[in-house]
C-alpha positions as CSV (number, residue, x, y, z in Angstrom):
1,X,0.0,0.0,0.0
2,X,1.6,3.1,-1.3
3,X,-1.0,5.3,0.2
4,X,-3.4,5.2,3.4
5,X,-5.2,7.2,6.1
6,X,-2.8,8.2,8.9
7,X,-5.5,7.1,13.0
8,X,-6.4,11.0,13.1
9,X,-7.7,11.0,9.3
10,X,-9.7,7.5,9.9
11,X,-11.0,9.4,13.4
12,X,-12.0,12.7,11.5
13,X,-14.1,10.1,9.0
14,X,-15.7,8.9,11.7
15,X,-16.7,11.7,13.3
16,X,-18.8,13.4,10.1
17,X,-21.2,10.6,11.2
18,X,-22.1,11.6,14.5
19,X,-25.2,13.2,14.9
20,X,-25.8,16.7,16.8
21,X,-26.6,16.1,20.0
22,X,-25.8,12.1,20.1
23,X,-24.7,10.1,23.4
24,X,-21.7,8.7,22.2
25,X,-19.1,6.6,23.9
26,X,-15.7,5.9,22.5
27,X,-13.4,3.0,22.8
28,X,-10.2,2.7,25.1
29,X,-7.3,4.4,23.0
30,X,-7.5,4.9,19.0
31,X,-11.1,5.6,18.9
32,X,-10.6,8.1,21.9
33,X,-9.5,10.4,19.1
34,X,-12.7,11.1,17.4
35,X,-13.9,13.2,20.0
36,X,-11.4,15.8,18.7
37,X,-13.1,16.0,15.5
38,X,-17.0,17.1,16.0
39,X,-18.2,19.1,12.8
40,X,-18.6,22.7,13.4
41,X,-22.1,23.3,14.4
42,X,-22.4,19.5,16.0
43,X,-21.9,18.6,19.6
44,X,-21.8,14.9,20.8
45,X,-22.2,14.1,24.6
46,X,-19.6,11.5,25.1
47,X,-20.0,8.7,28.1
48,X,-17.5,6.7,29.8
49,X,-17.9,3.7,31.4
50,X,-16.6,4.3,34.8
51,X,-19.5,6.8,35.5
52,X,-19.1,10.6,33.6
53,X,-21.2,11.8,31.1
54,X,-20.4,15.4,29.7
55,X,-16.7,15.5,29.4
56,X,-14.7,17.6,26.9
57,X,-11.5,18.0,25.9
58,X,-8.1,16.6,27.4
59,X,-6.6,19.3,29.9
60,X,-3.6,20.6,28.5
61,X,0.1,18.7,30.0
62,X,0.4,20.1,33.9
63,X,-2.7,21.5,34.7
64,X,-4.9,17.8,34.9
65,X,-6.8,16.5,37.5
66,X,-6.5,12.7,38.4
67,X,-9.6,12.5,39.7
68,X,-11.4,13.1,36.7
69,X,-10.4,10.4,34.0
70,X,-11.9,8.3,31.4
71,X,-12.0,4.1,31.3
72,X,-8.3,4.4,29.6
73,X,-7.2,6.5,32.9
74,X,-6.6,9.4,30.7
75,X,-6.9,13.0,32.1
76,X,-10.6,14.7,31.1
77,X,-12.1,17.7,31.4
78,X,-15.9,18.4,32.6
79,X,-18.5,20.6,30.0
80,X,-21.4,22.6,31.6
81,X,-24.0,19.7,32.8
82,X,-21.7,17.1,33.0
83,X,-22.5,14.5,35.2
84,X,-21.3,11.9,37.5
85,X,-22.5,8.6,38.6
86,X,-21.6,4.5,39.7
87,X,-20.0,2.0,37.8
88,X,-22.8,0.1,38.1
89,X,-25.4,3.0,36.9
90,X,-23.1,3.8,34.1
91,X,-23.9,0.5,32.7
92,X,-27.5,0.5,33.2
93,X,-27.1,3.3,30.5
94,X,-25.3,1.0,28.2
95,X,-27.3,-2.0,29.0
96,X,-30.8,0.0,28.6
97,X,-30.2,1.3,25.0
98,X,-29.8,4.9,26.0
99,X,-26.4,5.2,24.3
100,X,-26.3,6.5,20.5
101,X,-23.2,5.7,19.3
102,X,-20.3,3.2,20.3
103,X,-16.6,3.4,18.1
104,X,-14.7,0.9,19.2
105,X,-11.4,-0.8,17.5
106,X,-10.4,-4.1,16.1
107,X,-8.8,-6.6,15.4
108,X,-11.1,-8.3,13.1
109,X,-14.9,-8.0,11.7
110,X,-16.7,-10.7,10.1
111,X,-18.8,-9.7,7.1
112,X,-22.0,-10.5,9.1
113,X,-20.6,-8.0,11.7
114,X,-19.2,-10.0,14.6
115,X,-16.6,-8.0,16.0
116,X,-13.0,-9.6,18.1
117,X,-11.4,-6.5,19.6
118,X,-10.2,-8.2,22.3
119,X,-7.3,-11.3,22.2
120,X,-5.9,-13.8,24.5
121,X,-2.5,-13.5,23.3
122,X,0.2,-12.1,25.7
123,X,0.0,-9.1,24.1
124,X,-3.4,-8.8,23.8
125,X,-6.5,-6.8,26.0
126,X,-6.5,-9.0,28.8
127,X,-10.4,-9.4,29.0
128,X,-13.3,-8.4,27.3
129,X,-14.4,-5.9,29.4
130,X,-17.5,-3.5,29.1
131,X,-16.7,-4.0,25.1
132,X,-19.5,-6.6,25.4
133,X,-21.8,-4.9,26.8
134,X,-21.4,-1.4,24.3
135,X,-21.6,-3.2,21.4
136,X,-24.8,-4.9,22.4
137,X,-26.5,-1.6,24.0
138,X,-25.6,0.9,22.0
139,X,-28.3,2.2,18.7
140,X,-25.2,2.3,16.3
141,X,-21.9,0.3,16.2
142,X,-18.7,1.6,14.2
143,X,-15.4,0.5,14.3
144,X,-12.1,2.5,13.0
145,X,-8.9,0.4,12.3
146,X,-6.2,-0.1,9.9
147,X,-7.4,-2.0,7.4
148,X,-4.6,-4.5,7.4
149,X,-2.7,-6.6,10.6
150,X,0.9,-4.7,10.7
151,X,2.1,-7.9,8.9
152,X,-0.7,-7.2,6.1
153,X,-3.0,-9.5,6.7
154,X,-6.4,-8.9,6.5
155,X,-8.6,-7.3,9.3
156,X,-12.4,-7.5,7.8
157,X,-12.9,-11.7,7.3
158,X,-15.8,-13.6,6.4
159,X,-15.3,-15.0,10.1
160,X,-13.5,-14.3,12.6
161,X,-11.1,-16.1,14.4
162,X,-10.5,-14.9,17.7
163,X,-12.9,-14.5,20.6
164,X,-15.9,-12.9,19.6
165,X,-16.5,-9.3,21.6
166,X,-19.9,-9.3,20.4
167,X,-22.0,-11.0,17.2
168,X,-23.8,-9.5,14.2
169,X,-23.0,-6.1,16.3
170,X,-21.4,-4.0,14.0
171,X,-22.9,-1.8,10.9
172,X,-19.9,0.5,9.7
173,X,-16.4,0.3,9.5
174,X,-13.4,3.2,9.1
175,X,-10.6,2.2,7.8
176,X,-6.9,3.6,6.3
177,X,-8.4,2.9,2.7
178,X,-12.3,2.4,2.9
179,X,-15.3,2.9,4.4
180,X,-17.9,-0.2,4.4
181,X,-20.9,-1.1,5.5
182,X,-22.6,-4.4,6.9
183,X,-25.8,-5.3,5.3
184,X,-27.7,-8.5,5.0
185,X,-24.7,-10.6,5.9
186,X,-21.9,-8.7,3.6
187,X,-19.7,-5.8,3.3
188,X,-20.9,-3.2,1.2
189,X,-18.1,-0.8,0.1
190,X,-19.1,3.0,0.7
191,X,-16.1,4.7,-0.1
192,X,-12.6,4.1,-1.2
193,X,-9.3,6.3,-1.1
194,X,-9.2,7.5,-5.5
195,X,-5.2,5.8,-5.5
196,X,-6.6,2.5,-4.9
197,X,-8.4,0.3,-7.2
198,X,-11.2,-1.9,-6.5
199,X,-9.2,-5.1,-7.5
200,X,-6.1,-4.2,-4.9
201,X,-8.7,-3.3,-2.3
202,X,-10.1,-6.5,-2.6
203,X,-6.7,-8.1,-2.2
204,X,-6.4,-6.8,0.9
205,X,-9.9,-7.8,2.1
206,X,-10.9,-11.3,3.1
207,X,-14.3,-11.3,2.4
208,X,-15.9,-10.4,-1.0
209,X,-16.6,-6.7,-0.9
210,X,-20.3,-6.0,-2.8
211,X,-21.6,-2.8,-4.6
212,X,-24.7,-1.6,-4.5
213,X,-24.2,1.4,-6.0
214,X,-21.7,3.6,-7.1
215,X,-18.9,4.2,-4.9
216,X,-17.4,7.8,-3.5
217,X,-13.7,9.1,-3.1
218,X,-13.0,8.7,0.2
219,X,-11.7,12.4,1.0
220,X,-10.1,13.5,4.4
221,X,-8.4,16.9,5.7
222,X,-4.5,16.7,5.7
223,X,-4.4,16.2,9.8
C-alpha cells in the first residue's frame, strides 16, 4: 500500500457521522481520538464507562486533574452539565439502549458483523471488558482500524477467528483505505481512497466486498 489514512484521518471520517446532539461513547485508546473532531455546528455528549457523562477536551500537560479520567485513565475535562455517577449505573445506561453511538477498534470484523477487539494472546487486551456490553447496547456500532494486521494481513474476514466481543453487532467500518458497511450478511463498500483500485482493495480484504451502488472518493483533511 503506497498510500493510506494516517489514525487522526480514519478518526476525522468517523466523526462526520455523529449526529448533533448524540450520546456517544468511544473505545479505550484509538477511537478516543474522534472526540477531537466534532463538525462545526455538531456537539456529541460522550459517556464513559466508569461513571461521567459530559466530558470535553483533554486538559492541556500540567494542569490535569487525576480525579477526573476516562476508562483508559486518561486526564478529562468536565463541559457545563456534566455529570457523575456509579459504575454500576453507568452500565445500566449501556445496558438500557440509551447510548447512541459506540466506536470501538479491532482486530477483526466478520462480514455479518461480529466484532473480536479483544485477544488472548500475551499481548493482547486482557479481557473483554465493558466492550460486550457497548456493542450490544448501544443504537449504532462503528469501528475504526487499519485496514490491514501490521504484517498485512487482513482485518475484515468472512469470520472471525479470535474470541468474539460481540455477534452480528457491527454496521460500519473506518478504515486507512475504505469505508464499508454491513448489510444482509456482507460488506458493502461506501467509499474508497481515488489511489486504490477496486481489484487491490479486494486483495487486501478477506471477504468479498459488494456494490450496491456507485462508490465515493473517500476524501479526508490533511491532519
Amino acid at each position: 500500500m503506497s498510500e493510506k489514512l494516517s489514525n487522526a484521518q480514519i478518526a476525522w471520517r468517523a466523526a462526520q457521522d455523529i449526529e448533533d446532539g448524540a450520546y456517544v461513547n468511544l473505545g479505550i485508546g484509538f477511537p478516543e481520538m474522534v472526540a477531537k473532531f466534532q463538525p462545526p455546528g455538531r456537539e456529541a455528549v460522550f459517556h464513559t464507562e466508569n461513571g461521567v457523562l459530559g466530558f470535553g477536551q483533554a486538559p492541556a500537560p500540567g494542569t490535569e486533574d487525576w480525579d477526573l479520567i476516562n476508562a483508559g485513565k486518561k486526564a478529562i475535562t468536565l463541559k457545563p452539565g456534566a455529570a457523575f455517577f456509579h459504575h454500576a449505573d453507568s452500565f445500566a445506561m449501556v445496558r438500557g439502549g440509551h447510548l447512541d453511538v459506540a466506536i470501538l477498534g479491532a482486530y477483526q470484523v466478520a462480514q455479518n458483523g461480529d466484532l473480536a477487539n479483544w485477544s488472548t494472546g500475551p499481548k493482547g487486551v486482557p479481557a473483554v471488558g465493558g466492550a460486550m456490553d457497548l456493542v450490544h447496547g448501544a443504537k449504532r456500532v462503528a469501528v475504526i482500524t487499519d485496514h490491514v494486521t501490521k504484517d498485512g494481513k487482513p482485518k475484515l474476514l468472512e469470520s472471525c477467528t479470535l474470541p468474539l466481543t460481540g455477534v452480528g453487532c457491527v454496521t460500519r467500518i473506518y478504515t486507512s483505505l475504505a469505508v464499508i458497511d454491513v448489510a444482509d450478511g456482507h460488506f458493502v463498500l461506501r467509499e474508497k481512497l481515488p489511489s486504490i483500485s477496486l481489484k487491490d482493495l479486494q486483495a487486501l480484504t478477506g471477504a468479498t466486498l459488494h456494490l450496491d451502488g456507485p462508490v465515493a472518493d473517500l476524501i479526508v483533511p490533511e491532519i
